[in-house]
N, C-alpha and C positions, 0 to 999 in steps of 0.2 A: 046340436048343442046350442042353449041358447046362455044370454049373459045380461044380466040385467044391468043395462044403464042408468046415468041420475035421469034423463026425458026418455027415456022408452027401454027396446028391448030390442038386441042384434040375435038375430039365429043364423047361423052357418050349417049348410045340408051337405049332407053326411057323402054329396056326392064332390062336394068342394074340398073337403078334409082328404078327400081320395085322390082326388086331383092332385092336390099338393104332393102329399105322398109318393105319387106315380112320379113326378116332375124331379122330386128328390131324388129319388131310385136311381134314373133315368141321368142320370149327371154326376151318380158317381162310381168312379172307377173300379172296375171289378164286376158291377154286375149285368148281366145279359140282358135277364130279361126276369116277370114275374111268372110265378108258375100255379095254378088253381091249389086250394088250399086245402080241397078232399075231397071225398071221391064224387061227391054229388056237384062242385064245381067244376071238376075232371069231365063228367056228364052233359052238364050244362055249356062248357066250353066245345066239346066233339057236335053238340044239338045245333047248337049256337054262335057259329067259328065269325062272333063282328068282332073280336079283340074286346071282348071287356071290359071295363074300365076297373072295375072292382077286382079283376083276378087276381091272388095271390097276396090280394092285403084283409085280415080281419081289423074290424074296434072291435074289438071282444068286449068292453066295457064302457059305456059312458055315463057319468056321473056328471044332471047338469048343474046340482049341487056345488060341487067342488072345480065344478069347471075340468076334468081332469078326463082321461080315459086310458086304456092299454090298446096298445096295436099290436098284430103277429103279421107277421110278414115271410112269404115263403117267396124266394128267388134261386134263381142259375148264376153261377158266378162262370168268371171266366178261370179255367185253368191255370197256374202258373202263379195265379195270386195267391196272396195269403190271403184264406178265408179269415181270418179271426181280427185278422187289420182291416178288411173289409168290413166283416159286420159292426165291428166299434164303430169305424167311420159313418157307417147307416144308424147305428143304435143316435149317435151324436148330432149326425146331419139333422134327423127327423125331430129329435125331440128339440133340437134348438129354434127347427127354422119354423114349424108350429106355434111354438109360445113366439115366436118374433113376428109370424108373418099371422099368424091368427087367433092367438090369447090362449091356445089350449098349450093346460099342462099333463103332459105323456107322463102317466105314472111311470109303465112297466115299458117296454119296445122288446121282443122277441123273434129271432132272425134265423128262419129256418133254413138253411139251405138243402133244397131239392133236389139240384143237378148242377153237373160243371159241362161246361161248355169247352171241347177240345177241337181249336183248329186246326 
């Protein structure tokens, strides 16, 4: 995603918008863990077992236009929780701390849950 400045031009790679997201995830209540996002991720993860970085978050859309994009995100929640309080909280988390901590605005966030996690 790049953003034109008045003396040049910031690009943020697409592996830092991941990061973030991952970090977000990862901090808020309820959820486990990320989970691959189909089947040919599901694939690549059984191939490839380094922990991913990318697993379980799509940008399905980046507009560097409008500065904007859509994310899906598929995670494990923990049992017990309200999923639907959870995902607000992740829908809200992500799209706030993005435009706060790196200028993108989240059109859409869609929050699939995958699996629950029962201890």
């Amino acid at each position: 995603m790049k953003f034109q400045m008045e003396h040049g031009t910031v690009e943020i790679d697409r592996k830092a918008i991941i990061s973030t997201i991952v970090s977000i995830l990862l901090e808020t209540y309820g959820i486990v863990k990320m989970e691959p996002a189909d089947a040919s991720a599901f694939l690549k993860r059984l191939l490839k077992p380094d922990n991913d970085i990318e697993q379980g978050i799509k940008l399905v859309e980046m507009n560097d236009d409008e500065e904007s994009m859509k994310v899906e995100l598929y995670v494990e929640m923990e049992y017990g929780s309200k999923l639907h309080e959870v995902a607000k909280n992740v829908i809200h988390s992500v799209s706030y701390k993005l435009r706060e901590l790196l200028g993108i605005h989240v059109k859409k966030i869609d929050v699939y849950v995958v699996g629950l996690r029962i201890d």
